[in-house]
Kinemage of the C-alpha trace (Angstrom):
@kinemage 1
@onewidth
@group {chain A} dominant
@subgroup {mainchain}
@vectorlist {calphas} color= white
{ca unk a 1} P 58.595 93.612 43.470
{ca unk a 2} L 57.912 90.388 41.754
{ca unk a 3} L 56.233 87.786 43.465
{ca unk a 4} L 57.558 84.549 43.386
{ca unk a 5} L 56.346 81.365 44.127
{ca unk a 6} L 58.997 78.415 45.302
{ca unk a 7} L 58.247 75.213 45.686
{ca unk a 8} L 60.394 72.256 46.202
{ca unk a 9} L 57.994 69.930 44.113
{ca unk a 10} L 59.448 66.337 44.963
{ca unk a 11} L 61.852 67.387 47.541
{ca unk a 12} L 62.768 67.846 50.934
{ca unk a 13} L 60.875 70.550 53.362
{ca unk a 14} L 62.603 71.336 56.742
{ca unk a 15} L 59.824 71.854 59.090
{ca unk a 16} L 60.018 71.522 63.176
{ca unk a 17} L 63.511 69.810 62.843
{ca unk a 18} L 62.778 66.968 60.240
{ca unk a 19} L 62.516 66.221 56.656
{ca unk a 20} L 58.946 66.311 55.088
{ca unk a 21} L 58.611 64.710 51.589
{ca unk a 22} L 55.834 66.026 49.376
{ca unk a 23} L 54.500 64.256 46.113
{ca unk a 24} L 52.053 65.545 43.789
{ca unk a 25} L 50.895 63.107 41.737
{ca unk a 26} L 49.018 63.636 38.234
{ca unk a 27} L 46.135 60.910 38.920
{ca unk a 28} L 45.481 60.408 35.235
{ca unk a 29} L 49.101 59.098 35.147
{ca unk a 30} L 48.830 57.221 38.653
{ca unk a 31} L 45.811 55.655 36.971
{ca unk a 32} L 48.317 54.814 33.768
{ca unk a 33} L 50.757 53.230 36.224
{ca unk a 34} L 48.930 51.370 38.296
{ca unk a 35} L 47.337 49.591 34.791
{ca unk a 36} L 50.884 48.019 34.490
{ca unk a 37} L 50.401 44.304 34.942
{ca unk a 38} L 53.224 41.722 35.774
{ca unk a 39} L 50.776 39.134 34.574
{ca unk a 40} L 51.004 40.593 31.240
{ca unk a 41} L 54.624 41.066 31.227
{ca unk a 42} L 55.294 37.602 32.337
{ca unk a 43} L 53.178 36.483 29.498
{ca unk a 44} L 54.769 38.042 27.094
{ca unk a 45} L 58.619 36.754 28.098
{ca unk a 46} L 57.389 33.042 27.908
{ca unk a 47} L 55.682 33.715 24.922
{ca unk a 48} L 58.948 35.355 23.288
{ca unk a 49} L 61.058 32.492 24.966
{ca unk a 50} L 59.172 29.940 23.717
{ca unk a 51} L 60.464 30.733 20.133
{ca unk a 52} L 63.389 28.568 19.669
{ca unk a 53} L 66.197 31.515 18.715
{ca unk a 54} L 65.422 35.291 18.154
{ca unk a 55} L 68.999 36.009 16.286
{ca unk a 56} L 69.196 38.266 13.906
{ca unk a 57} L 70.121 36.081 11.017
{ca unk a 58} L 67.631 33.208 12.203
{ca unk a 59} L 64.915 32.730 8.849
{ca unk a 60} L 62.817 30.367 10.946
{ca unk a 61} L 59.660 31.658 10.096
{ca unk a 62} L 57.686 29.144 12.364
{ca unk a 63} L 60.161 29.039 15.524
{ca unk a 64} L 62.182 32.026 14.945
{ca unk a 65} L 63.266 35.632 14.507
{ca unk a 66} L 60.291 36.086 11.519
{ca unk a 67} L 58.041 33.825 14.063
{ca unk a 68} L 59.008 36.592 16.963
{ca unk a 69} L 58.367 39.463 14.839
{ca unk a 70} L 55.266 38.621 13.913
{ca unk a 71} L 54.255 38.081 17.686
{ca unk a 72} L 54.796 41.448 18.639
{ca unk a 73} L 53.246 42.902 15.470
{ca unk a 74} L 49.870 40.964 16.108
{ca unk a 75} L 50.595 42.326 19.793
{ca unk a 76} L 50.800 45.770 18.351
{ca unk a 77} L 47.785 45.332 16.479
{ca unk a 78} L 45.853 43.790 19.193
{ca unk a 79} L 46.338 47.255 21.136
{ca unk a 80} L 45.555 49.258 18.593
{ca unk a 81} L 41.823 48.421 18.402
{ca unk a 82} L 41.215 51.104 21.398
{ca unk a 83} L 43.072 53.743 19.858
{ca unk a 84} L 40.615 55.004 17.611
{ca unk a 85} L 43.051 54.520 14.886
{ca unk a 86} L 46.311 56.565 16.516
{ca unk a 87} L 48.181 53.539 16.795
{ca unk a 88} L 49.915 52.093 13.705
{ca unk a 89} L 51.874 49.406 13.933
{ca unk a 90} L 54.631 47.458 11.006
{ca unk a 91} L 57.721 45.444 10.635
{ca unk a 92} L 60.189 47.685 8.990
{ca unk a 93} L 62.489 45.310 6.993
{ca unk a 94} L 66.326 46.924 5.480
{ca unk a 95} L 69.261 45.230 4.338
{ca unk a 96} L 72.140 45.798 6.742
{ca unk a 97} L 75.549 45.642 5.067
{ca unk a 98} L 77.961 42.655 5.739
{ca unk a 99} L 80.657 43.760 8.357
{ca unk a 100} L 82.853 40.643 8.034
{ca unk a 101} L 82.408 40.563 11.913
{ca unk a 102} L 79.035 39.562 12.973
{ca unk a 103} L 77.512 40.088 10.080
{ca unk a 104} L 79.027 38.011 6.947
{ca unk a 105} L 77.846 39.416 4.383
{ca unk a 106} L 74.175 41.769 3.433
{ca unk a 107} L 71.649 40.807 5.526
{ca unk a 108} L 68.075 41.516 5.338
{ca unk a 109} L 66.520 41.826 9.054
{ca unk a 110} L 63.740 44.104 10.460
{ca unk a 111} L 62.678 46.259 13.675
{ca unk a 112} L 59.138 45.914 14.585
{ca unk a 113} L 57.606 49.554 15.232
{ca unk a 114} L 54.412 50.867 16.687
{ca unk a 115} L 53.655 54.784 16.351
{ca unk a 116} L 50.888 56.450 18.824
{ca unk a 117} L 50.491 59.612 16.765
{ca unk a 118} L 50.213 62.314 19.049
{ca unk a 119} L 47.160 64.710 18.783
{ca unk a 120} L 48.876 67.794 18.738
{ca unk a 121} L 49.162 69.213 15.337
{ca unk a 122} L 52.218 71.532 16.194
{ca unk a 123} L 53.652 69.106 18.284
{ca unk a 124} L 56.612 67.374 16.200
{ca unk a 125} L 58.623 66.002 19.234
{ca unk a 126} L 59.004 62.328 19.610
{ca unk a 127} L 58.990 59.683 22.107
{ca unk a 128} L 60.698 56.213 21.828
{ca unk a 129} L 60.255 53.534 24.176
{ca unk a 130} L 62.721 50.221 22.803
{ca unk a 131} L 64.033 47.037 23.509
{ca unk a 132} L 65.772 44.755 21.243
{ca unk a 133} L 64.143 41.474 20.296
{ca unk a 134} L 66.937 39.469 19.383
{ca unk a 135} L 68.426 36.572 21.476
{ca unk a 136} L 71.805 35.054 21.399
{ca unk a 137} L 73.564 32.203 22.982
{ca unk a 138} L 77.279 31.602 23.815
{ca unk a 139} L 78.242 31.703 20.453
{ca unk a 140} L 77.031 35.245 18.629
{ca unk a 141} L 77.728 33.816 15.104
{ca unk a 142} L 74.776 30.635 16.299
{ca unk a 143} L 71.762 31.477 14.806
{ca unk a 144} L 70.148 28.135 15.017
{ca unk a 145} L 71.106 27.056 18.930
{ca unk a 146} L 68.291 27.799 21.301
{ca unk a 147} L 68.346 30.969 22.724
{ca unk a 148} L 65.506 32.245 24.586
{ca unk a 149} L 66.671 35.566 25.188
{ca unk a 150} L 64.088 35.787 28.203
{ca unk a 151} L 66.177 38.853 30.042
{ca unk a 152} L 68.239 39.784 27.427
{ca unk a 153} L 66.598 41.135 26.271
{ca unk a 154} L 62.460 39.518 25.841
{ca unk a 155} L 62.508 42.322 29.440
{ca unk a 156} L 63.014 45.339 27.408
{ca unk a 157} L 60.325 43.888 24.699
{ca unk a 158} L 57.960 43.285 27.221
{ca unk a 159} L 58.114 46.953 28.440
{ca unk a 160} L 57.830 47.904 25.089
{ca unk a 161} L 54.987 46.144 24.642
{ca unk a 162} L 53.578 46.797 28.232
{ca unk a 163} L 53.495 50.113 27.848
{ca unk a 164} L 51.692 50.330 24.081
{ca unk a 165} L 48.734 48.287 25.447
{ca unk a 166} L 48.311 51.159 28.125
{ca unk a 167} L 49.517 53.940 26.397
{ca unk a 168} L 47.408 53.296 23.222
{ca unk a 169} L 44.245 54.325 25.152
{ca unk a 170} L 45.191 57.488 25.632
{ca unk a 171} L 45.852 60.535 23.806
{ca unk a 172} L 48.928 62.527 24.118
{ca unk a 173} L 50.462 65.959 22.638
{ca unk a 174} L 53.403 64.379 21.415
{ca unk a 175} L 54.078 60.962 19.393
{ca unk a 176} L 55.534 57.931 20.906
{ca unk a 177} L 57.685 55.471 19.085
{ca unk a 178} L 57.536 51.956 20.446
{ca unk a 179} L 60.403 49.791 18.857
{ca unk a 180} L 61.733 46.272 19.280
{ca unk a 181} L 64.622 46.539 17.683
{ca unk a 182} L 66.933 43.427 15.465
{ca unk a 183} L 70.488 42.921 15.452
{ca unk a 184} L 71.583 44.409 19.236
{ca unk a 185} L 73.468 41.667 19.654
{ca unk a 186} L 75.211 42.033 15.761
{ca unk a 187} L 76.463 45.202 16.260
{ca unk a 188} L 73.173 47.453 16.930
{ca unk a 189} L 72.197 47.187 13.753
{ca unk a 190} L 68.301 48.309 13.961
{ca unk a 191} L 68.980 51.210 16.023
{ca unk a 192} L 71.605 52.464 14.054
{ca unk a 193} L 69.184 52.542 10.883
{ca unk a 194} L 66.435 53.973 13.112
{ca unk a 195} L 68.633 56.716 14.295
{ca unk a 196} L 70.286 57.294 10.663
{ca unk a 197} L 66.610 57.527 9.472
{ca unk a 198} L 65.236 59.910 12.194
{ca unk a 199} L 68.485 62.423 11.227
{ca unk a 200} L 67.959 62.268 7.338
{ca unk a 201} L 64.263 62.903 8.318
{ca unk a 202} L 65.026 65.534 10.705
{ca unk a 203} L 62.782 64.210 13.647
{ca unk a 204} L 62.201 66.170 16.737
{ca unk a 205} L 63.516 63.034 18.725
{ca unk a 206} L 62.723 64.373 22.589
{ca unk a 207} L 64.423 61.647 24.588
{ca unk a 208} L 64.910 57.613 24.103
{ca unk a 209} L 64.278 55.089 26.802
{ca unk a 210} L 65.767 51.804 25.287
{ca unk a 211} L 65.366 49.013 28.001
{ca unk a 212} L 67.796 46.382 28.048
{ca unk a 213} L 67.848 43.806 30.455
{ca unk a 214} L 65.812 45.377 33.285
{ca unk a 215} L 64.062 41.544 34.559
{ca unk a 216} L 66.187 40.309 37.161
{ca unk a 217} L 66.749 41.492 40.499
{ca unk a 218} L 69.508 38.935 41.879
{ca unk a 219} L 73.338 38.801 40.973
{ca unk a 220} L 75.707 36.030 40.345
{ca unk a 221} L 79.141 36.344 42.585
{ca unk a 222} L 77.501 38.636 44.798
{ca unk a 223} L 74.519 37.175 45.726
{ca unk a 224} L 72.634 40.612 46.266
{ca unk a 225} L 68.753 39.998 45.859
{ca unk a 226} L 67.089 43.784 45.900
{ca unk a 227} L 64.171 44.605 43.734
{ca unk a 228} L 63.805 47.849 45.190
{ca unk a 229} L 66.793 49.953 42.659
{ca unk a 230} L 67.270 50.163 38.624
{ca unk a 231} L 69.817 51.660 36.970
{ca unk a 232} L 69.959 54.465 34.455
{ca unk a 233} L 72.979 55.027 32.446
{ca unk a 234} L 73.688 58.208 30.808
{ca unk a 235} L 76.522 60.074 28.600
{ca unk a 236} L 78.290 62.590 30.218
{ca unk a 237} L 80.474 64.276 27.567
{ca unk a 238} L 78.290 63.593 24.062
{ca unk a 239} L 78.814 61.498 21.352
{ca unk a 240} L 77.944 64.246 18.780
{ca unk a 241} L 79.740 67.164 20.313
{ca unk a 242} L 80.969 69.574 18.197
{ca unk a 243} L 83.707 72.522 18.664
{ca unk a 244} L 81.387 74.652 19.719
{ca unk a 245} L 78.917 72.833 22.108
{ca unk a 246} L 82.306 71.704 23.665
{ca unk a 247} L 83.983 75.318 23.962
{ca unk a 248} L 80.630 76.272 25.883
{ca unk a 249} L 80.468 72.826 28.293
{ca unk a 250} L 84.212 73.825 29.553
{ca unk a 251} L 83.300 77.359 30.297
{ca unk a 252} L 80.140 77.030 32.250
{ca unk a 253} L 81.099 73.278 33.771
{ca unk a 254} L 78.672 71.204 32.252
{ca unk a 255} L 80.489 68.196 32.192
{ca unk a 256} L 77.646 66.447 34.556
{ca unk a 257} L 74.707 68.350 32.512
{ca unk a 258} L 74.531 66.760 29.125
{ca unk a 259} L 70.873 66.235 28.098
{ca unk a 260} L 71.052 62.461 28.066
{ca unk a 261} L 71.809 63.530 32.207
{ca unk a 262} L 69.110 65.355 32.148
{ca unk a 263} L 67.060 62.738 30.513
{ca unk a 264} L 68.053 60.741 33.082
{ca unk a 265} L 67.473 63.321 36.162
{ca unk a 266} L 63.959 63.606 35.162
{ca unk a 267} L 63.107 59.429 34.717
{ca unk a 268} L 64.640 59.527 38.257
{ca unk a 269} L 62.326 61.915 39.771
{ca unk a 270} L 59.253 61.266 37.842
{ca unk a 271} L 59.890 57.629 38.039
{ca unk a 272} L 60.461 57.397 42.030
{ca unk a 273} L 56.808 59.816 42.514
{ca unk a 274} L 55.201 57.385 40.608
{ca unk a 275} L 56.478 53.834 41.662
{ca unk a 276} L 56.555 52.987 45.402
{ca unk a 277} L 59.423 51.116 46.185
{ca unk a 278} L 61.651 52.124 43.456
{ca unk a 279} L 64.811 53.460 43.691
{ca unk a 280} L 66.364 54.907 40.384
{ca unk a 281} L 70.152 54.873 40.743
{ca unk a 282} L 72.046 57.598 38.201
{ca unk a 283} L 75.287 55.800 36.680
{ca unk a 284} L 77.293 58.081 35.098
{ca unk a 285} L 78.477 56.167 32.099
{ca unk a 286} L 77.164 56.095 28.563
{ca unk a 287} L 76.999 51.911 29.265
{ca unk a 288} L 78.423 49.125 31.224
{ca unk a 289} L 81.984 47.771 30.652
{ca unk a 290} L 82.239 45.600 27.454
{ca unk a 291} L 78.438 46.205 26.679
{ca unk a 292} L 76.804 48.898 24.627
{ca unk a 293} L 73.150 49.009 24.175
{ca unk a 294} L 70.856 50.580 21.298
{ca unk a 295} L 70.980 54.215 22.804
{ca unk a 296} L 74.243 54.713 20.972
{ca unk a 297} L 73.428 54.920 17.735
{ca unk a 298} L 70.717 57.848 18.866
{ca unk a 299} L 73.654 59.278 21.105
{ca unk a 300} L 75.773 59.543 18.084
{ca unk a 301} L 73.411 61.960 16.367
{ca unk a 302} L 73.201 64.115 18.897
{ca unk a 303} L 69.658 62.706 19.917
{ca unk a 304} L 69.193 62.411 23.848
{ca unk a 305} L 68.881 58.824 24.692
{ca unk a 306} L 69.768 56.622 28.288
{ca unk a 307} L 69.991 52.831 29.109
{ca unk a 308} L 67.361 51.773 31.320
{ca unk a 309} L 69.102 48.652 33.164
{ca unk a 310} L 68.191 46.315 36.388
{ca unk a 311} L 70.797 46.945 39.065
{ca unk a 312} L 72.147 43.586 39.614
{ca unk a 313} L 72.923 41.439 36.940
{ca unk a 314} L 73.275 37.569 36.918
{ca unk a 315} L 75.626 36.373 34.042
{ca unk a 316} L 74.723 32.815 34.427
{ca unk a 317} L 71.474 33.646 32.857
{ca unk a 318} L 73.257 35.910 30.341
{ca unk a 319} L 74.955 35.249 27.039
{ca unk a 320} L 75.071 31.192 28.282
{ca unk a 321} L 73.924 28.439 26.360
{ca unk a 322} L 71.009 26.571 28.074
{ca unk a 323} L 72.738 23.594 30.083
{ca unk a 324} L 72.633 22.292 33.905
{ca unk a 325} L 76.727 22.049 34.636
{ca unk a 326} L 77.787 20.898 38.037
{ca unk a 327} L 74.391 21.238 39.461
{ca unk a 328} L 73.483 25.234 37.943
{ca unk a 329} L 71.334 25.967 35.345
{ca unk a 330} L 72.449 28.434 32.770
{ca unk a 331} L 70.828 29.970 30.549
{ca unk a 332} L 68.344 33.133 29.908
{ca unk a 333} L 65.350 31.378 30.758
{ca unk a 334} L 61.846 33.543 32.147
{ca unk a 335} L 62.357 31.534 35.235
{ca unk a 336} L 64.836 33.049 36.628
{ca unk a 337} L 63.072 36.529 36.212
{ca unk a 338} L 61.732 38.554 38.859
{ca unk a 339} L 58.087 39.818 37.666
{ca unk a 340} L 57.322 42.315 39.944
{ca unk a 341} L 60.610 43.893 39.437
{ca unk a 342} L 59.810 44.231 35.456
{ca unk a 343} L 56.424 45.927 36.944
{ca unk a 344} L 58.634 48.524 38.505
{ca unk a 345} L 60.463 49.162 35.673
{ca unk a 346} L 57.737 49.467 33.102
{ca unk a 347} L 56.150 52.025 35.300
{ca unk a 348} L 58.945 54.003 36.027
{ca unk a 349} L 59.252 53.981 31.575
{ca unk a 350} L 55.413 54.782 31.436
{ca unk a 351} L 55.259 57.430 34.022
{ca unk a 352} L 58.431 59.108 31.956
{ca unk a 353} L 57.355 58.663 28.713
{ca unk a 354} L 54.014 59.837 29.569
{ca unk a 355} L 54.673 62.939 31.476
{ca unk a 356} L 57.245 64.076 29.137
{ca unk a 357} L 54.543 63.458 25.795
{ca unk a 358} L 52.319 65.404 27.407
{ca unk a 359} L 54.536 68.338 28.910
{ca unk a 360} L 54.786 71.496 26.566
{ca unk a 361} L 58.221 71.222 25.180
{ca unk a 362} L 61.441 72.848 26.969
{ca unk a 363} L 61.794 76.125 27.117
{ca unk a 364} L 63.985 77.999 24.098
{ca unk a 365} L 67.324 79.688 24.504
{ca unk a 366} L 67.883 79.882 28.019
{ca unk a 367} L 70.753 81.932 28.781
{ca unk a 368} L 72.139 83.149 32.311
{ca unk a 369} L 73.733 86.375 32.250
{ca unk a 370} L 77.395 86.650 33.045
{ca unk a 371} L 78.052 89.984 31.713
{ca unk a 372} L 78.841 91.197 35.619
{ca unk a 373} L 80.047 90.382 38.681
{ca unk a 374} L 77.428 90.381 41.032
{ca unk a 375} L 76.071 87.757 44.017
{ca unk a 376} L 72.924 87.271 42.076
{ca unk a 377} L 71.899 85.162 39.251
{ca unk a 378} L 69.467 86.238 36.168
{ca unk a 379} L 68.468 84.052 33.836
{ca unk a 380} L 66.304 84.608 30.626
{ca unk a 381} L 64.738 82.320 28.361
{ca unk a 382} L 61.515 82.317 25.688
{ca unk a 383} L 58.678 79.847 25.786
{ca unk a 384} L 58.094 76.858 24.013
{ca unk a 385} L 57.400 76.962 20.685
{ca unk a 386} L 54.824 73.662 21.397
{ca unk a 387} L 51.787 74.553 23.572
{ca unk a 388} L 50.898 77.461 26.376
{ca unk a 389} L 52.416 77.309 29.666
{ca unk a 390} L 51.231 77.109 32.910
{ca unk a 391} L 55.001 78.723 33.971
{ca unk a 392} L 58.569 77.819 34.422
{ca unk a 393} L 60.448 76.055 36.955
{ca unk a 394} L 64.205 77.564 37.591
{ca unk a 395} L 66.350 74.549 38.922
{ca unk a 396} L 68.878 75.022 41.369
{ca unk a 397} L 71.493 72.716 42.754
{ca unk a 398} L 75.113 73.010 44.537
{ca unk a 399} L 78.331 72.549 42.190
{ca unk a 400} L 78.681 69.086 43.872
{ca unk a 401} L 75.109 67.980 43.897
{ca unk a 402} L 73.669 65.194 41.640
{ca unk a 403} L 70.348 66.299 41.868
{ca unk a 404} L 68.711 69.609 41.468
{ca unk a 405} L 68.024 70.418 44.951
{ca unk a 406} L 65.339 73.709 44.175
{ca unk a 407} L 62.838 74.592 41.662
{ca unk a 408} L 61.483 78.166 41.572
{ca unk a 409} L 58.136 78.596 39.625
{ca unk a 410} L 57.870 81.820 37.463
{ca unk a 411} L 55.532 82.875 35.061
{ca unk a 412} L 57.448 84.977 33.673
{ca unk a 413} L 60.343 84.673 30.828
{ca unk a 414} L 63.106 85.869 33.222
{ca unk a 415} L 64.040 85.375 36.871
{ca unk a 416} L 66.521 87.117 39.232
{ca unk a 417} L 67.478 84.374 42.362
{ca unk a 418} L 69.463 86.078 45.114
{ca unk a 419} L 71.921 82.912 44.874
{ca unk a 420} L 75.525 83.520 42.966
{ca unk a 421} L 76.441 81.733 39.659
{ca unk a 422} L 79.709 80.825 40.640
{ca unk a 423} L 78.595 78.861 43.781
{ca unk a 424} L 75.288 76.810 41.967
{ca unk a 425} L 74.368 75.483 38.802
{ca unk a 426} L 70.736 76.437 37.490
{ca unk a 427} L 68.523 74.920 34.335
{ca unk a 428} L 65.037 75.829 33.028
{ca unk a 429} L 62.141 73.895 32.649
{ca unk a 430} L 58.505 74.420 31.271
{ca unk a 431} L 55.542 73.706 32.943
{ca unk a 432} L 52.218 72.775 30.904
{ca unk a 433} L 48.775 73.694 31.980
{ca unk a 434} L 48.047 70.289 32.724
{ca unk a 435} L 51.428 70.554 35.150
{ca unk a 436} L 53.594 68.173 33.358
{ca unk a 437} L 57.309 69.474 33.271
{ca unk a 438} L 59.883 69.444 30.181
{ca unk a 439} L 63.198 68.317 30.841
{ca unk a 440} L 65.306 70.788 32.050
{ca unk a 441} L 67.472 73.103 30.011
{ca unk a 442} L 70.684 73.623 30.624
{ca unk a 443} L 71.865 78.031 30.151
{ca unk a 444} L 74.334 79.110 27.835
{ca unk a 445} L 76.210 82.253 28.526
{ca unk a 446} L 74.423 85.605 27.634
{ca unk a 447} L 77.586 87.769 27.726
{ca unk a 448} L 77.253 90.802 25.634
């Protein structure tokens, strides 16, 4: 008989009557996160606040959008000196077309991009890490009024930027993509060419972690102050599904398993081992009510992608022209930010982005068998096409669970669990040598 080892890996033990947590931490990464300085990030919002407006269609080349760009491409640069050349860093310009909306009339406007190239020659997958760098005020059409953008969203910039100054020191199996993106506020204008590019081009895009306003930890109305929760939103039935991929989500359930959940399962887990005092909530919504964020466009081409988000928003710092009105401030300004709350969130993004660049790739066509009725559950899969294996991890959860709730480590290509199909769901996931884990695979039927 097989032997097989289970572990519960970050999860709850029942021993003498109470729950026992156990993490196991990689230390390199520890090491990564605890590099992640609120000094720095704070820096960099009153730098990028400082410029008078970051809208898209600002030409200011001293105090604007050109001035900004140029700030976080010098940034770029500056971190690339310890990369021993694996960091590259440019300002991608393109002409997006006139909408008649938000966008008058052809426009030319520009994401700012930094590629680690990962070491790996037969590693094509693909990390991005993004924020969008342009501001707006009251008025989306003012691209002159002062709008310092410092949450919305100089935060997600600063992650972005964050996390290439650490990152860039180290080498990793796959490539990460570090973007501050133009024209959010327009209409998501740079992340729909990025994602229209990275489809014509065929990239191996392996997740996107766009941060957009993840600075604050207070809310307006409410008045909840809590630094200790993020959010991270998610698409539930995707964007690019076709016939097909939908015929196979009804029959096996997987309304709550699309890989953008998935995605966002495993920046929960990873990011909560990693960061002390972090609680990563799991929305279940592609984005917030009247809001959509640069993850779309990726979403759209079938590309798995979440919204990384703080957890309670203050929309007097939002979207507001800068102005004291009967005795408030308004405005986005970096002093209404909470610093050590951006910490949290940029190492919850470095601790994902890491693990996953480094992990061997998921495991290829996992199935589960359903060709009889029986009380047990087989699945079958075939190994990454990336990098060896250390083994597999078989996830199990109830029907109703949000979570997986069991891993079971294999090191073989196939596992029998003693558990019944109809009563849990189950996914695959590598695991590298180094013990980094894929995302988890969701099984298609194997039926005849």
């Amino acid at each position: 008989m097989r032997k097989i080892l289970f572990t519960l890996g970050v999860g709850l033990i029942s021993m003498a009557g109470f729950a026992q947590e156990s993490i196991h931490r990689n230390l390199e990464i520890e090491k990564l996160v605890q590099e992640v300085s609120s000094d720095s990030l704070k820096k960099y919002i009153y730098d990028l606040a400082a410029f008078n407006s970051r809208h898209t269609l600002n030409t200011d080349a001293s105090n604007g959008m050109p001035a900004a760009q140029n700030y976080v491409l010098k940034k770029f640069k500056q971190f690339a000196a310890a990369s021993n050349g694996r960091l590259t860093a440019e300002i991608e310009e393109f002409v997006t077309p006139g909408d008649g909306r938000r966008i008058l009339e052809d426009s030319k406007v520009a994401n700012v991009v930094a590629t680690l190239k990962g070491t790996n020659p037969n590693d094509p997958r693909i990390i991005v890490v993004s924020g969008h760098l342009d501001s707006r005020n009251k008025d989306v059409m003012d691209k002159d009024g002062a709008a310092p953008g410092a949450n919305d969203d100089g935060s997600g910039v600063a992650v972005v930027m964050e996390l290439a100054r650490i990152l860039a020191k180290k080498e990793f199996s796959a490539t990460i993509l570090f973007v501050a993106f133009t024209g959010e506020e327009q209409g998501l204008k740079g992340a729909t060419y990025l994602a229209d590019k990275a489809k014509e081009a065929s990239w191996q895009i392996e997740a996107v972690l766009n941060n957009d306003i993840v600075g604050n930890s207070n809310s307006s109305e409410t008045l909840i102050s809590n630094n200790t929760q993020m959010r991270v939103f998610s698409e539930t039935i995707p964007l690019a599904e076709d016939e097909r991929a939908g015929n196979i989500r009804r029959s096996t359930n997987a309304d709550n398993d699309s890989k953008s959940r998935q995605l966002a399962r495993y920046i929960k887990e990873t990011g909560e081992k990693y960061v002390d005092h972090m609680e990563v909530k799991l929305i279940y919504r592609s984005d917030r009510f009247l809001r959509g964020g640069d993850q779309t466009p990726f979403m759209r081409n079938g590309f798995t992608a979440v919204r990384m988000s703080e957890m309670n928003e203050n929309f007097i710092h939002q979207h507001e022209n800068v102005r004291v009105e009967d005795g408030i401030q308004y405005g986005d300004l970096p002093e209404f930010m909470d610093f050590e709350y951006l910490r949290k969130v940029s190492a919850v993004n470095l601790a994902s982005a890491a693990s996953l660049a480094n992990s061997s790739g998921v495991p290829q066509d996992v199935r589960i068998d359903v060709r009889g009725l029986t009380n047990k559950s087989t699945l079958v899969w075939k190994a990454p096409e990336i990098k060896k294996v250390k083994g597999y991890y078989v996830l199990m959860r109830e029907t109703s669970s949000p979570m997986w709730e069991k891993k079971f480590f294999t090191t073989d290509t196939t596992l029998t669990l003693p558990y019944s199909k109809d009563n849990y769901f189950f996914a695959v996931q590598s695991v590298a040598e180094n013990g980094e884990e894929s995302l988890a695979v969701w099984p298609t039927p194997l039926s005849r």
